[in-house]
N, C-alpha and C positions, 0 to 999 in steps of 0.2 A: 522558537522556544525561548532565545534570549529575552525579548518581548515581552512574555509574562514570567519573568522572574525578576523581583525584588530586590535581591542583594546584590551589589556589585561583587561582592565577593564569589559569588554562584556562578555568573555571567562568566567571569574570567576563567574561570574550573569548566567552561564548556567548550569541548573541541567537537570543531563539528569533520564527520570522517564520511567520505561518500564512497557508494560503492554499489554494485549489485546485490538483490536480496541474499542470495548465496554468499556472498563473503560478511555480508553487513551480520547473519545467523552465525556464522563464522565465529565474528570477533566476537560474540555477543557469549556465543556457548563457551569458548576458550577465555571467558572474564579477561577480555582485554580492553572490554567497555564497560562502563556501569550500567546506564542504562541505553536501549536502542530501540526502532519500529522493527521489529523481526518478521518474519513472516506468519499468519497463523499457524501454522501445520508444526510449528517449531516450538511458540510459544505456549502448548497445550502445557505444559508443565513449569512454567515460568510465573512469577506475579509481574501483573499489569494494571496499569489504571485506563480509565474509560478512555482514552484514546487510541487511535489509530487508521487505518487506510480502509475507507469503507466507502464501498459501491453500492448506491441504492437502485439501479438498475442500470444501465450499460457504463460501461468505462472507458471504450477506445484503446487502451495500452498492455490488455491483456487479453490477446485472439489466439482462434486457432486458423489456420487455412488449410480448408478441408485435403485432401490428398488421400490414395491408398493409404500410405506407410504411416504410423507415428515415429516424430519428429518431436522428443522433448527439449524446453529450454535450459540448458545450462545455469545459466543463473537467476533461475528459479526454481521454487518449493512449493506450495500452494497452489498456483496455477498447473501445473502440469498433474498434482493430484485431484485437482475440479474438474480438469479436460476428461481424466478416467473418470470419475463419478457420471458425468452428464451422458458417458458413453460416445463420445465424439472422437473420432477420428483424423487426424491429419498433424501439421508442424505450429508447435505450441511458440507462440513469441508477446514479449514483453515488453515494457519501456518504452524507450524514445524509438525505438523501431516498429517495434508493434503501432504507435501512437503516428508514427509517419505513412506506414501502411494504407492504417483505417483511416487517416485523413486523404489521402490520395485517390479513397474511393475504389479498392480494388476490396477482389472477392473476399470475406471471411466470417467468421462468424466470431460475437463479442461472448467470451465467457460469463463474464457478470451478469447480459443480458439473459442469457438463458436459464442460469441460473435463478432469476427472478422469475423469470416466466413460468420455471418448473415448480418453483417454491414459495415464491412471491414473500419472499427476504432478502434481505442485502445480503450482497456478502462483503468477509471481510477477510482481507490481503493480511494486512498485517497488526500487531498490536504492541503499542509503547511498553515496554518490558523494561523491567528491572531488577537489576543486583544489590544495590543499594539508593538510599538518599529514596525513602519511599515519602518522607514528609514534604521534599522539595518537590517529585514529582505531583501529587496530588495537590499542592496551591499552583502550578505551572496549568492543571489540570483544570481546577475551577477558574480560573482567569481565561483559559483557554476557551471556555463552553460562553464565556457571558460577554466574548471579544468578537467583533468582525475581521477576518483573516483577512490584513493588505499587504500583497506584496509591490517591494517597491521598483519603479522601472528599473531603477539600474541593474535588480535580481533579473528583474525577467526579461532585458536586451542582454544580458549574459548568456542566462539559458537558451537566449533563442538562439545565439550565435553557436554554441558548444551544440545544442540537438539539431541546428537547421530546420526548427520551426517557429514560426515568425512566433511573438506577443501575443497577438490577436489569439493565435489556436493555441496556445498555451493555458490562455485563459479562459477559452470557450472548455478545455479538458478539464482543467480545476473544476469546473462548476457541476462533473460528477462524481465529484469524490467529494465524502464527508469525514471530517477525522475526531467523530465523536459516536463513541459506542454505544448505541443507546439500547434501552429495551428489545427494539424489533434486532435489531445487530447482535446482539448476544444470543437470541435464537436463531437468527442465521451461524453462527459462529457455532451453537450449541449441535445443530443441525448437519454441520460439516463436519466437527469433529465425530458423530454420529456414525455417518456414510461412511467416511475413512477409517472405522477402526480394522 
């Protein structure tokens, strides 16, 4: 985000705060951040600009494994209300576990995937939301659509060390996620808020 912003002064007013969807919605609904990616499910009533966490068909870090019981995830919002939409059953899991899971090649089924299959839209996780500074997010926004996303090694020998999964599959994950809302994504987006009223 610092990347496409301009002012040094903007830059240094940005803390970046990690966390689980669930607490990141958290801090977001209790304005202890100005702006954040919240989860869609949350953001239906929030202004956003055209960014955010968007699956154009499968994503790897968001499954279910099938099972009798449902099993939702904690720290998640959106996904565990896609797993009921699709009508699927079993333990809903996210992130870097989900994401170690389906790379390990054991049973599950990809939410996004199905989701496309059934609807043939993306869907979309989450959306850059905002409290305030709506002028700075929308030039963070066009800079962001007309830039190619590099990250640099040193980020992604960090991540691999903290997740335990190498660079390489880090970067083959990136390459299904898009963090630009576009057209077909706001009918997908339009389409889940739909389902789940």
């Amino acid at each position: 985000m610092k990347r496409f912003t301009s002012s040094s002064q903007q830059k240094m007013s940005m803390h970046y705060k990690r966390g689980v969807p669930a607490k990141i919605n958290d801090k977001f609904l209790m304005r202890k951040v100005d702006a954040a990616f919240i989860s869609s499910i949350k953001a239906k009533k929030y202004k956003y600009v055209n960014l955010g966490i968007v699956a154009k068909k499968e994503v790897l870090s968001v499954i279910l494994i099938p099972q009798n019981d449902t099993i939702l995830d904690q720290e998640s919002a959106s996904s565990n209300i896609l797993a009921n939409l699709l009508g699927l059953q079993g333990k809903v899991l996210i992130g870097d576990k989900a994401l170690r899971y389906s790379l390990e090649g054991k049973k599950h089924i990809d939410l996004a995937q199905v989701w496309n299959e059934k609807y043939n839209l993306p869907f979309v996780f989450a959306l850059l939301c905002y409290h305030n500074h709506k002028k700075t997010l929308q030039k963070i926004e066009a800079s962001f659509m007309h830039q190619k996303i590099y990250i640099p090694q040193y980020i992604l020998k960090k991540e691999a060390q903290r997740t335990q999964i190498s660079s390489s599959n880090i970067l083959k994950y990136l390459e299904h996620i898009s963090y630009v809302v576009d057209t077909k994504a706001r009918r997908g987006l339009k389409k889940f808020y739909t389902l789940s009223k």
